[in-house]
DSSP file (Angstrom, degrees, kcal/mol; ACC not computed):
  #  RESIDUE AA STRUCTURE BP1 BP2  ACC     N-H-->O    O-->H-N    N-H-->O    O-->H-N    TCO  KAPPA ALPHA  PHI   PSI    X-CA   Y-CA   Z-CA
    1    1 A X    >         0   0    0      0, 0.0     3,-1.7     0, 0.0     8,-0.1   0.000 360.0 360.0 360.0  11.4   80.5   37.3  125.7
    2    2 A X  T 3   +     0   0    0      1,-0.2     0, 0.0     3,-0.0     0, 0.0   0.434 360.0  77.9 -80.9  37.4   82.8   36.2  122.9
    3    3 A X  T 3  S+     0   0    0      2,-0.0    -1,-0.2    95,-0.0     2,-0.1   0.833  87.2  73.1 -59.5 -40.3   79.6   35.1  121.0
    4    4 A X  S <  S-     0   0    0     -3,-1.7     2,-0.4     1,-0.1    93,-0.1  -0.469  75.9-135.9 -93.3 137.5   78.9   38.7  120.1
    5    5 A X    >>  -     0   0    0     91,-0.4     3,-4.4    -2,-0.1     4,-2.6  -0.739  36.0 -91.7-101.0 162.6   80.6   40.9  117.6
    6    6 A X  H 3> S+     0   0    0     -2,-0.4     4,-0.7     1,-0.2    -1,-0.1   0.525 122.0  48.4 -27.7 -21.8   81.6   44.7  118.3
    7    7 A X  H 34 S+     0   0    0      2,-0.1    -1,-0.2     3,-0.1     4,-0.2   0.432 106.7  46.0-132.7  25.0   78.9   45.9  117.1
    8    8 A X  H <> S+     0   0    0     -3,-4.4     4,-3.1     2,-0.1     3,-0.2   0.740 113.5  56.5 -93.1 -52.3   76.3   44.0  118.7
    9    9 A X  H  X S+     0   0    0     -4,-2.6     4,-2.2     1,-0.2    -3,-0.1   0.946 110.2  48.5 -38.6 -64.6   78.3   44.7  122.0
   10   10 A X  H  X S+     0   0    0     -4,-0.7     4,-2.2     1,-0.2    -1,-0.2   0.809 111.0  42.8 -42.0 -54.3   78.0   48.4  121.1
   11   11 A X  H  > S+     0   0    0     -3,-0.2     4,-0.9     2,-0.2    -1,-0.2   0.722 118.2  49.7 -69.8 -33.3   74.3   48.7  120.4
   12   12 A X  H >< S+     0   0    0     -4,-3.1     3,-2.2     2,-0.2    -2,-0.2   0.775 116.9  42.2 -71.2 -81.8   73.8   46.4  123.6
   13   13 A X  H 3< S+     0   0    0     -4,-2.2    -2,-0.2     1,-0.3    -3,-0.2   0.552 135.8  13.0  -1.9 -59.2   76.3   48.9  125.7
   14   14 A X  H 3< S-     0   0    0     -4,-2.2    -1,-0.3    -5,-0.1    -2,-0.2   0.040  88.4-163.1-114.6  20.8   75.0   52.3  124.5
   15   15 A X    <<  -     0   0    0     -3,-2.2     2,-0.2    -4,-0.9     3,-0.2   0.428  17.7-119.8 -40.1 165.4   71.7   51.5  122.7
   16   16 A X  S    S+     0   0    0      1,-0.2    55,-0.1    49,-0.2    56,-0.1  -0.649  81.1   6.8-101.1 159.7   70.2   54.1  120.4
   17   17 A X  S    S+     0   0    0     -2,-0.2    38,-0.7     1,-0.2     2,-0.6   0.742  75.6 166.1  58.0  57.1   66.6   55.6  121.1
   18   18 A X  B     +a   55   0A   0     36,-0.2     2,-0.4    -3,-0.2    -1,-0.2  -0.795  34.7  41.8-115.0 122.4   65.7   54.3  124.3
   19   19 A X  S    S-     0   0    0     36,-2.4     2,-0.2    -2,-0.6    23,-0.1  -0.870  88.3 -54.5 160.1-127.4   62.7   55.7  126.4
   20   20 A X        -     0   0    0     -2,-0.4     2,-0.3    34,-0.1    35,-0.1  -0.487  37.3-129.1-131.4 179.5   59.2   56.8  125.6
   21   21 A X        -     0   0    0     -2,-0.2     2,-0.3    33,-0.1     3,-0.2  -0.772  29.4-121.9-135.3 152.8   57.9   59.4  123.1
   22   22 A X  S    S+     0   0    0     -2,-0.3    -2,-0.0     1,-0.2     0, 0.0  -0.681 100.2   6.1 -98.6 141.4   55.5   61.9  124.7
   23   23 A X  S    S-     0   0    0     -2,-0.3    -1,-0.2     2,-0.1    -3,-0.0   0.427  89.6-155.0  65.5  11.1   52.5   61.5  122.8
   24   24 A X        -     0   0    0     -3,-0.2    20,-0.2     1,-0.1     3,-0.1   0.420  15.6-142.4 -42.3 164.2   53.5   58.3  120.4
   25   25 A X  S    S-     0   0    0     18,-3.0     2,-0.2     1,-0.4    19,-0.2   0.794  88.4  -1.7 -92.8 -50.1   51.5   58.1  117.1
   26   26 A X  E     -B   43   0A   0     17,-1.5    17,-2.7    96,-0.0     2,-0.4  -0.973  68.0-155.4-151.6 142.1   51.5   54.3  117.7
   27   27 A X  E     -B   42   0A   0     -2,-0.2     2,-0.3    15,-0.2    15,-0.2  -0.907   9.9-173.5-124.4 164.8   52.9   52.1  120.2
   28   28 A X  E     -B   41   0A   0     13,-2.3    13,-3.5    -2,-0.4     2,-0.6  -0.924   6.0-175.2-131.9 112.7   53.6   48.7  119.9
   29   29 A X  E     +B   40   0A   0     -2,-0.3    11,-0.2    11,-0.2     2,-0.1  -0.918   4.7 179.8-137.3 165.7   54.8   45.9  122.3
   30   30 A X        +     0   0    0      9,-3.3     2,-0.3    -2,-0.6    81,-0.1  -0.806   3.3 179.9-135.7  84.0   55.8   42.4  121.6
   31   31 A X        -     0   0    0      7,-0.2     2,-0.5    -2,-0.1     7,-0.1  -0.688  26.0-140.2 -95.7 157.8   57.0   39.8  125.0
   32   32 A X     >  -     0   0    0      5,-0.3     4,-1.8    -2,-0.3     5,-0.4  -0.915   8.6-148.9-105.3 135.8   57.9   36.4  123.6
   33   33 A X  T  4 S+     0   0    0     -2,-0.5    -1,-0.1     2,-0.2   105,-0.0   0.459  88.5  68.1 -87.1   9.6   56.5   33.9  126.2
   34   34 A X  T  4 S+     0   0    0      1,-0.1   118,-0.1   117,-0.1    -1,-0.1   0.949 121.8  16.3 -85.7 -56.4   58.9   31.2  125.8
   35   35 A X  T  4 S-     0   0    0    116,-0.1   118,-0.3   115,-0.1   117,-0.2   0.657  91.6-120.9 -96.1  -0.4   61.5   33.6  127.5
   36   36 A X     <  +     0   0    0     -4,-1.8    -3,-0.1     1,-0.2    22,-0.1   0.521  55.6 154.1  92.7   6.8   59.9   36.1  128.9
   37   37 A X        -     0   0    0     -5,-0.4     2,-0.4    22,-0.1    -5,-0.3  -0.211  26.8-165.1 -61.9 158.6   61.9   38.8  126.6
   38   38 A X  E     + C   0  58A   0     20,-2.8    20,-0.6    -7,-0.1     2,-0.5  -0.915   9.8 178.8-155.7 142.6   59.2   42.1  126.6
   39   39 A X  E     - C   0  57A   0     -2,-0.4    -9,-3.3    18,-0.2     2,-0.3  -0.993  14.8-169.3-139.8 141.4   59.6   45.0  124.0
   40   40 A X  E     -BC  29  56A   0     16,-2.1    16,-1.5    -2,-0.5     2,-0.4  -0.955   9.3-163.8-144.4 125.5   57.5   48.2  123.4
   41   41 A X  E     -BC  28  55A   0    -13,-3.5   -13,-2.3    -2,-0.3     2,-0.6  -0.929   3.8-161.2-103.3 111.4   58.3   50.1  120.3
   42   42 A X  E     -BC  27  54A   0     12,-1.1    12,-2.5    -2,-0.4     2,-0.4  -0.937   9.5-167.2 -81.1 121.2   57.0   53.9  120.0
   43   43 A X  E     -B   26   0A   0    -17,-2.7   -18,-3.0    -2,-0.6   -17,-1.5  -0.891  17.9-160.4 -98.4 117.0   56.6   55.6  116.6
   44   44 A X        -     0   0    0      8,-0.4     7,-1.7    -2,-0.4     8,-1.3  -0.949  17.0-173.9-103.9 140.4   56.1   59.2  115.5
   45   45 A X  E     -D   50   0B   0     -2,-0.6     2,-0.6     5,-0.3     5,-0.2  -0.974   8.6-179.2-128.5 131.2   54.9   59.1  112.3
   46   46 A X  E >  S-D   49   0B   0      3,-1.5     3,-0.6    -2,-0.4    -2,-0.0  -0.917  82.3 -10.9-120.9 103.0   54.4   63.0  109.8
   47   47 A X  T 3  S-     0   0    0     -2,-0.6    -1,-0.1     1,-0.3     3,-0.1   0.893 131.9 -45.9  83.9  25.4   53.1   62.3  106.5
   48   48 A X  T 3  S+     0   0    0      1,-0.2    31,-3.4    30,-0.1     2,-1.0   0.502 113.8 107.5  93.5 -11.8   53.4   58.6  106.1
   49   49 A X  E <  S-DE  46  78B   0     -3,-0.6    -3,-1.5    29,-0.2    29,-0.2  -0.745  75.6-118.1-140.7 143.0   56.7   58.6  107.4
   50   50 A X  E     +D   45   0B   0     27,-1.3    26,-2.1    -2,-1.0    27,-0.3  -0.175  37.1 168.8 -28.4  99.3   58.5   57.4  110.7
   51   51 A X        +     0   0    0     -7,-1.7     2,-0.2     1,-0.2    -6,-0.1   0.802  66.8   9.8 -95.8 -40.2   60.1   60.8  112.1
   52   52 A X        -     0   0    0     -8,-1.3     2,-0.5    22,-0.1    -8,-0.4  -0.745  61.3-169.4-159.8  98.1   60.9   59.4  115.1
   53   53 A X        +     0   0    0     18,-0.3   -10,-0.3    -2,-0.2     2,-0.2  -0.753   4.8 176.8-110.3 124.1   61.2   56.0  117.2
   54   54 A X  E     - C   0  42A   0    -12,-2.5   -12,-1.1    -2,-0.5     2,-0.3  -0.649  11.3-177.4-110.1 173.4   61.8   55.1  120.9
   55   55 A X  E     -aC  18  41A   0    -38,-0.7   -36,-2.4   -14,-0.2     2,-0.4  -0.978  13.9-159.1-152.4 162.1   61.9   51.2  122.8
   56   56 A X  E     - C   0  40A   0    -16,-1.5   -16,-2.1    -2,-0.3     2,-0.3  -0.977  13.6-177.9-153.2 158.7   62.3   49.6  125.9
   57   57 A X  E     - C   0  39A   0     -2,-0.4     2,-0.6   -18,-0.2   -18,-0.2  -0.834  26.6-162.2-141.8 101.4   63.2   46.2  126.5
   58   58 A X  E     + C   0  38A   0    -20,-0.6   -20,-2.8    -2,-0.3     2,-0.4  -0.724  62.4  88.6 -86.2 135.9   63.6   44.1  129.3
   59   59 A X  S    S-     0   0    0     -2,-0.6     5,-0.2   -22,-0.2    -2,-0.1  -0.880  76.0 -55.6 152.2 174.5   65.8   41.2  127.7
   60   60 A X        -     0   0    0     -2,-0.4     4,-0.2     3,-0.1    93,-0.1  -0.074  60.1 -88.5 -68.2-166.3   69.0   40.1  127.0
   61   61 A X  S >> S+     0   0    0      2,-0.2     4,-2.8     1,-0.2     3,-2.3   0.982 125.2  53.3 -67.4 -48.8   71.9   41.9  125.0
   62   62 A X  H 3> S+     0   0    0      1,-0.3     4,-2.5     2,-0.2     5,-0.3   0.859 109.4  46.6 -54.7 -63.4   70.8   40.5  121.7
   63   63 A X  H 34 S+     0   0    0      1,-0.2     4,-0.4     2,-0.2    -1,-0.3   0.387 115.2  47.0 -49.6  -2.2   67.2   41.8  122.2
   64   64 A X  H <> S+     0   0    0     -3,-2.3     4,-4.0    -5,-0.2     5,-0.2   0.806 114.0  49.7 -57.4 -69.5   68.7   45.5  123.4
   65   65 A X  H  X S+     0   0    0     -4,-2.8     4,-1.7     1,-0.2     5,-0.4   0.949 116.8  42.2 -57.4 -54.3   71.0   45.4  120.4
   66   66 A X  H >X S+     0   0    0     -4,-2.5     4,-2.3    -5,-0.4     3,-1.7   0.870 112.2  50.0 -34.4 -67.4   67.8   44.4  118.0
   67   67 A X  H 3> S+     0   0    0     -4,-0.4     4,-4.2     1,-0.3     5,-0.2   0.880 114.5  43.3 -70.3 -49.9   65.6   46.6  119.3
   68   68 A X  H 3X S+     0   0    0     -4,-4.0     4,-0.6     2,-0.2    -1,-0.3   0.658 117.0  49.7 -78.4  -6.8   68.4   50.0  119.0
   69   69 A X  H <X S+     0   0    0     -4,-1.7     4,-2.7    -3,-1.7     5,-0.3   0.830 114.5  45.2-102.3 -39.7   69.4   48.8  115.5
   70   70 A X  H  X S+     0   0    0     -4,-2.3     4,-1.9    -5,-0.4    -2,-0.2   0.956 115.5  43.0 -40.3 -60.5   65.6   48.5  114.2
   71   71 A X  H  X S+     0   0    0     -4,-4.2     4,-1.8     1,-0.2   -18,-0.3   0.883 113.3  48.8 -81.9 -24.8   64.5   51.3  115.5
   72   72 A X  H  < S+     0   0    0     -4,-0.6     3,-0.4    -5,-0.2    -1,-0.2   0.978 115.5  54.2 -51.7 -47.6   67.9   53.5  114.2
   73   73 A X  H  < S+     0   0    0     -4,-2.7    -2,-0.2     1,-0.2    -1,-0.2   0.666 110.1  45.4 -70.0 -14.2   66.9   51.5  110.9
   74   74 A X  H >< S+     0   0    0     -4,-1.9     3,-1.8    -5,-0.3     2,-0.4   0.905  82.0 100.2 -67.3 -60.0   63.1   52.9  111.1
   75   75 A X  T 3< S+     0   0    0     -4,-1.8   -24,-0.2    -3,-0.4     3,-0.1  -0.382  88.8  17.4 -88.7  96.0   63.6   56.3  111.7
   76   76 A X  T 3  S+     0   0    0    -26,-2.1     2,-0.4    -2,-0.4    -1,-0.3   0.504  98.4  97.8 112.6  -0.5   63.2   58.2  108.3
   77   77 A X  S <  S-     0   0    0     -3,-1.8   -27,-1.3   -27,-0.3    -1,-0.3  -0.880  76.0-102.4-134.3 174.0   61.6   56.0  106.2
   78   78 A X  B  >  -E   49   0B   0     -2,-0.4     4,-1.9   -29,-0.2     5,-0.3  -0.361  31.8-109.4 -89.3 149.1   58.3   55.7  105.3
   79   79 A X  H  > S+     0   0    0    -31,-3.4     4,-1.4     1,-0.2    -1,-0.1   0.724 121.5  54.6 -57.4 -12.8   55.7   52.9  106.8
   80   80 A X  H  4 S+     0   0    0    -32,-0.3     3,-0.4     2,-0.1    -1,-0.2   0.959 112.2  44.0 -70.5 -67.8   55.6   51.0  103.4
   81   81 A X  H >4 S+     0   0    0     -3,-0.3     3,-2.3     1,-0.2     4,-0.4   0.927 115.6  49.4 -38.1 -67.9   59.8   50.8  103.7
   82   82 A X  H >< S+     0   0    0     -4,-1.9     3,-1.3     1,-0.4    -1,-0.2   0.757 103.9  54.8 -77.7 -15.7   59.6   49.8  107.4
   83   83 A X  T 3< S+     0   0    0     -4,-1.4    -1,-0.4    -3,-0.4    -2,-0.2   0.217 102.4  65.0 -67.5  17.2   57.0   47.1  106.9
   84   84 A X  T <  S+     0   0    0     -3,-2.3     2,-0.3     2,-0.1    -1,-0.2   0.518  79.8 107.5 -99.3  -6.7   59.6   45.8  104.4
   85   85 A X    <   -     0   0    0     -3,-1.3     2,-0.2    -4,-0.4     3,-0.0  -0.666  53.7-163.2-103.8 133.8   62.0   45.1  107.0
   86   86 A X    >>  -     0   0    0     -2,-0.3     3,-2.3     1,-0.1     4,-2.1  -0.665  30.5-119.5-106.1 172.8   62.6   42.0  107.8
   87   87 A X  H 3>>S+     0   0    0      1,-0.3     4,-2.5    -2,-0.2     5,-0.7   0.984 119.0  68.0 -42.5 -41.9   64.5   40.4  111.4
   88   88 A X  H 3>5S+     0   0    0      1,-0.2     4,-1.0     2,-0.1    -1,-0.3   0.839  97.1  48.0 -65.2 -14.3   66.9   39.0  108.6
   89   89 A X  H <>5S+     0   0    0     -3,-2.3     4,-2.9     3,-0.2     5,-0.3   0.839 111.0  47.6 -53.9 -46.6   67.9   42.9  108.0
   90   90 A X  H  X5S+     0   0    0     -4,-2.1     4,-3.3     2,-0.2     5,-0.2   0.998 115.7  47.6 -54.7 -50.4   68.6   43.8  111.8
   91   91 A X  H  X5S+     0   0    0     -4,-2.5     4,-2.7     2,-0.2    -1,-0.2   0.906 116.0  44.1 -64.5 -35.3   70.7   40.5  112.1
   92   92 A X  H  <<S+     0   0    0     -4,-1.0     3,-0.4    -5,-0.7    -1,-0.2   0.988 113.9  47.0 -74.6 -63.4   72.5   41.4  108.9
   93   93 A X  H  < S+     0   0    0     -4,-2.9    -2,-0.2     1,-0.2    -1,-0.2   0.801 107.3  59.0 -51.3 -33.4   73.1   45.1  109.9
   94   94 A X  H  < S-     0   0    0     -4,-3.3    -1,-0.2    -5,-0.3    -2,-0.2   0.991 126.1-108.5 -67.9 -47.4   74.4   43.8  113.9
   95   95 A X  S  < S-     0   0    0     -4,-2.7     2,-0.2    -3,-0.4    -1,-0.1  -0.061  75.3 -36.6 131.4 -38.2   76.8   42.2  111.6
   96   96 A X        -     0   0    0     -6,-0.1   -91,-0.4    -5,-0.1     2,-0.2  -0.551  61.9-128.8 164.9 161.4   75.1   38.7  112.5
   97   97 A X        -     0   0    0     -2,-0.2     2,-0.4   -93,-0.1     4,-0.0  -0.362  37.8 -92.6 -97.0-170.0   73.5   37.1  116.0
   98   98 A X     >  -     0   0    0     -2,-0.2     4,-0.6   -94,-0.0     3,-0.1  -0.712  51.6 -97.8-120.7 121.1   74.4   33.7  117.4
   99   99 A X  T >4 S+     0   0    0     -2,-0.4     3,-1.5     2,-0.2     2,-1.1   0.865 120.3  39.9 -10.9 -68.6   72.0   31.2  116.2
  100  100 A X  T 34 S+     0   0    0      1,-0.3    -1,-0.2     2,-0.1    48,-0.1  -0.915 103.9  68.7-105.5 111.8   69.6   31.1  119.2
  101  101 A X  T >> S+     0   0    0     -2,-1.1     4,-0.9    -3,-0.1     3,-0.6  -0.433  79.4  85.0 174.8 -23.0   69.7   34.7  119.7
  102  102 A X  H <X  +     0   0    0     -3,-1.5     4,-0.8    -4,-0.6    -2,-0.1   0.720  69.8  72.4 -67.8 -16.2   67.8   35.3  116.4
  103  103 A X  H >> S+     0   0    0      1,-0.2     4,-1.7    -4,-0.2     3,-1.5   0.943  89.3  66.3 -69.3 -56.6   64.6   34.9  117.8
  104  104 A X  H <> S+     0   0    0     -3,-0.6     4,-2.1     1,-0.3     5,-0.2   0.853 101.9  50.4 -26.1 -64.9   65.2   38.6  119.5
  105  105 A X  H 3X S+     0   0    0     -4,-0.9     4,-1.5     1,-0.2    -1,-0.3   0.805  98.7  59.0 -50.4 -25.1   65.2   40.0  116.3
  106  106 A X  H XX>S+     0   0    0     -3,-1.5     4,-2.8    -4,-0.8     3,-0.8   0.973 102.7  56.3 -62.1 -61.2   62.2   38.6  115.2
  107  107 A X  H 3X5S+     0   0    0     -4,-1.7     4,-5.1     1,-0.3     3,-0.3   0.905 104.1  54.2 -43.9 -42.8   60.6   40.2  118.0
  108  108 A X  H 3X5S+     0   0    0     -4,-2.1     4,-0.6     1,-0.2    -1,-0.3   0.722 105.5  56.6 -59.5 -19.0   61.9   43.7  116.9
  109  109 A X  H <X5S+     0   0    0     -4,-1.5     4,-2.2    -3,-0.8    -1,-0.2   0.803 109.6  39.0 -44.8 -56.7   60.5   43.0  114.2
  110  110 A X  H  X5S+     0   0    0     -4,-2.8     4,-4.4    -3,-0.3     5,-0.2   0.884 111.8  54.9 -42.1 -61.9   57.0   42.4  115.6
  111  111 A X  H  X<S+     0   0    0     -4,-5.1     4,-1.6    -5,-0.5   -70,-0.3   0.879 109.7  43.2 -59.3 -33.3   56.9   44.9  117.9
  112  112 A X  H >X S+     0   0    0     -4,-0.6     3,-2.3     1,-0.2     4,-2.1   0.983 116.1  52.8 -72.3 -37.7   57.9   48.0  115.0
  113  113 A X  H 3X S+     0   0    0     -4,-2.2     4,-2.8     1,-0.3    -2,-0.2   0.923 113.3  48.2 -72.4 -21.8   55.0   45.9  112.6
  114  114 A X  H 3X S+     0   0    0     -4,-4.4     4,-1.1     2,-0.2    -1,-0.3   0.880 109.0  52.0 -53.5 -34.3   52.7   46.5  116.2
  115  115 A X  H XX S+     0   0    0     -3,-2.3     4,-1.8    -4,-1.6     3,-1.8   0.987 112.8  41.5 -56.3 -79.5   53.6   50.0  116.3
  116  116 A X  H >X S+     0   0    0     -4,-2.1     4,-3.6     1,-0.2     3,-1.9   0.916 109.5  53.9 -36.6 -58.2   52.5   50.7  112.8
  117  117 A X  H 3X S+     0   0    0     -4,-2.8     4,-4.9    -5,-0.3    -1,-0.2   0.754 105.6  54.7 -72.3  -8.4   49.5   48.8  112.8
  118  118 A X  H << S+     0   0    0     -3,-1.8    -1,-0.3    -4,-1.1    -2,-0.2   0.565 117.1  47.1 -64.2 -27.9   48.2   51.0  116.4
  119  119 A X  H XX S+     0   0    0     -3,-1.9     3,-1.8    -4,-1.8     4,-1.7   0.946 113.8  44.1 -56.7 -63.3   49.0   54.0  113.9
  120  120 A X  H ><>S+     0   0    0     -4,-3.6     5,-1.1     1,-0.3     3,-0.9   0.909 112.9  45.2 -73.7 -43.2   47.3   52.5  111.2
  121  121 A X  T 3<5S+     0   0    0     -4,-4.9    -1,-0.3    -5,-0.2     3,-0.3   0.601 116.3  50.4 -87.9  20.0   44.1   51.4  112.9
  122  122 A X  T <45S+     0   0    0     -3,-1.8    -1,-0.2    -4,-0.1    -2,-0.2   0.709 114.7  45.0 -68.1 -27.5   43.9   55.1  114.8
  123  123 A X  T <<5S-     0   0    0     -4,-1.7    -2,-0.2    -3,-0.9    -3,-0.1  -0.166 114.7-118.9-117.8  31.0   44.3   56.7  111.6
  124  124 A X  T   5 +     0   0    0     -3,-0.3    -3,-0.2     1,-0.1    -4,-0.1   0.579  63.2 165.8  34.6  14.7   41.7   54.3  109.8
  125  125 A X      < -     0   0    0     -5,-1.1     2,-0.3    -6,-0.2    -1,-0.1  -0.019  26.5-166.8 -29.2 142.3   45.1   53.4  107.6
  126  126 A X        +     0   0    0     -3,-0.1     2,-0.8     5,-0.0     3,-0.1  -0.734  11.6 175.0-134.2  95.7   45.3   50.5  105.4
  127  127 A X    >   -     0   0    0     -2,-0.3     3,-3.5     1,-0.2     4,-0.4  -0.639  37.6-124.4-130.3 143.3   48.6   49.5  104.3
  128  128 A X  G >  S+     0   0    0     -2,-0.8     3,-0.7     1,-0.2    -1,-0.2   0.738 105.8  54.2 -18.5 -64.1   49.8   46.4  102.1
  129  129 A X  G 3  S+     0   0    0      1,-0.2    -1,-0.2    -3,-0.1   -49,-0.0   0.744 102.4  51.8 -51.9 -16.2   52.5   45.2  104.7
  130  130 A X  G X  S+     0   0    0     -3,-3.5     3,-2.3     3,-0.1    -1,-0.2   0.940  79.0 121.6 -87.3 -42.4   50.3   45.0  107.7
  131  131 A X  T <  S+     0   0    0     -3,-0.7    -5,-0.0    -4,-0.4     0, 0.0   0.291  91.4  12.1  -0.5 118.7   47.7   42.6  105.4
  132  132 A X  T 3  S+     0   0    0      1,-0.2    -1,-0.2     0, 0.0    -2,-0.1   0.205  98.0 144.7 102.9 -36.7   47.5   38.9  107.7
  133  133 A X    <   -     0   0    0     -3,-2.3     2,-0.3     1,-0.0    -1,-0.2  -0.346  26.5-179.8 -58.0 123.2   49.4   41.1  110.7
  134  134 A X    >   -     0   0    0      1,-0.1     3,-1.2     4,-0.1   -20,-0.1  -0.950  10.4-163.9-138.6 119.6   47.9   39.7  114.0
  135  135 A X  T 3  S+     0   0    0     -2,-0.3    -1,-0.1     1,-0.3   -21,-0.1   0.812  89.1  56.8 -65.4 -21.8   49.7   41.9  116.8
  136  136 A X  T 3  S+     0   0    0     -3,-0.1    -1,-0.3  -106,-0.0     2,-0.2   0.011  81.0 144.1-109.4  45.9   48.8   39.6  119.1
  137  137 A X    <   -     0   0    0     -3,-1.2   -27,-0.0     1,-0.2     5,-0.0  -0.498  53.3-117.4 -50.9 117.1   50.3   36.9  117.5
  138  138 A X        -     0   0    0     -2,-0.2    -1,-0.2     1,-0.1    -4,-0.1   0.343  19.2-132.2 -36.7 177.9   51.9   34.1  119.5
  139  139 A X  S >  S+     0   0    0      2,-0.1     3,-1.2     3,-0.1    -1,-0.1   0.575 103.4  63.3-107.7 -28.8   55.9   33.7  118.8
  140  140 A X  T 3  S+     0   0    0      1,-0.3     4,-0.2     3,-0.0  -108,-0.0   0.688  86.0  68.7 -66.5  -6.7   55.5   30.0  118.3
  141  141 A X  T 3  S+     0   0    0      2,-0.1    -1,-0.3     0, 0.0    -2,-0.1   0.875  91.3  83.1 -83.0 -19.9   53.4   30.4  115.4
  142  142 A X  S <  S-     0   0    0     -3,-1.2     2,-0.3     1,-0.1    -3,-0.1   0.083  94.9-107.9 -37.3 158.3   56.6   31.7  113.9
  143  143 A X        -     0   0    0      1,-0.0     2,-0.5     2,-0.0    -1,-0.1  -0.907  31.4-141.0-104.8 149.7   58.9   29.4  112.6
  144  144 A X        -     0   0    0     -2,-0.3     4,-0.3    -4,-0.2     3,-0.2  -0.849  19.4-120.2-112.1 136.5   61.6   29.1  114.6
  145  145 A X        -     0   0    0     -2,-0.5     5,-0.1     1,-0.2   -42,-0.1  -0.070  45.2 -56.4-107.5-163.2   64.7   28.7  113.2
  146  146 A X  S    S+     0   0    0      1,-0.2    -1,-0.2     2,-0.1     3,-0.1   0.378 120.0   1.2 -48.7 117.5   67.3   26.0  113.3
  147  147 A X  S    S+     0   0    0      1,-0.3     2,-1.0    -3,-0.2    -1,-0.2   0.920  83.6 155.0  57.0  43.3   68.5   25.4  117.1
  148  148 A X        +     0   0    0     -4,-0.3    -1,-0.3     1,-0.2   -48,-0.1  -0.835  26.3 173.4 -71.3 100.6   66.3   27.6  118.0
  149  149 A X        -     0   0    0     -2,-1.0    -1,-0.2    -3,-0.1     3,-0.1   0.669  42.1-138.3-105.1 -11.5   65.6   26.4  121.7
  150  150 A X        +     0   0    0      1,-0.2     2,-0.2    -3,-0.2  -115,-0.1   0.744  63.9 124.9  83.8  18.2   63.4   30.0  121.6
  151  151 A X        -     0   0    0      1,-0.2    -1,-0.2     2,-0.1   -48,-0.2  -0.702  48.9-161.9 -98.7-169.4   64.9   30.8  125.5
  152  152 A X  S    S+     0   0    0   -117,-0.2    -1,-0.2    -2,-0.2   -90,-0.1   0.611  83.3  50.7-115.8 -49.7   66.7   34.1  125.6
  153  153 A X              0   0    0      1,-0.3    -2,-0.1  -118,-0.3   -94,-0.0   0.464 360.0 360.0 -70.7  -8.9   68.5   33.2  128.8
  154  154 A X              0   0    0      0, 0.0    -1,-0.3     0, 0.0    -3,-0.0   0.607 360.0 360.0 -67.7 360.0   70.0   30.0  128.3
């Protein structure tokens, strides 16, 4: 495992906010089909802003650790802010991924902007950052980036 730093290790090890919400405002899940990774992001949202976020993930460390530093990074700020966040924030806040591990973030990434937009179209919401957003977006239309082999498990 020495690919990983201490605080990837950590967030994989103890993740933060893992489970369900009773009653989600919007949920959101995101599997990448190249590896099979699968994430579902729950969101409470009062007044425009994220009160409260849960996940579950079947997937490797990196996609644990993604998932529990996104959603820590979510939780308080308002749906404009969290559609601002991009994967390259999670990767920078774990302290950085492994090259082909980045793709994991991406998904946490997907998955919160799924969450939101199951808010937004419940709550006849419109908001700039979702504009273009198609949840059910392949992963390959992403770009993937450099040595990127897009498995999780290799």
């Amino acid at each position: 495992m020495g690919m990983y730093n201490d605080k990837v290790m950590d967030h994989f090890m103890n993740p933060h906010n893992v489970g369900e919400l009773e009653n989600p405002d919007g949920v959101g899940k995101y599997g990448s089909p190249v590896c099979g990774d699968m994430m579902q992001i729950m969101i409470k949202v009062s007044d425009d802003k994220i009160t409260d976020a849960k996940f579950k993930t079947f997937g490797c460390g990196s996609a644990i650790a993604s998932s529990s530093i996104a959603t820590d990074m979510i939780i308080g700020k308002t749906i404009d802010e969290a559609l601002e966040m991009t994967n390259k924030q999670i990767v920078d806040e774990l302290g950085g991924l492994p090259a082909v591990k980045i793709h994991c973030s991406v998904l946490a990434d997907h998955a919160i902007k799924a969450a939101i937009y199951d808010y937004a179209k419940k709550n006849n919401k419109e908001y700039e950052g979702l504009k273009g957003f198609d949840p059910n977006a392949e992963e390959d239309e992403h770009e993937q980036p450099e040595g990127c082999s897009g498995g999780c498990g290799k």
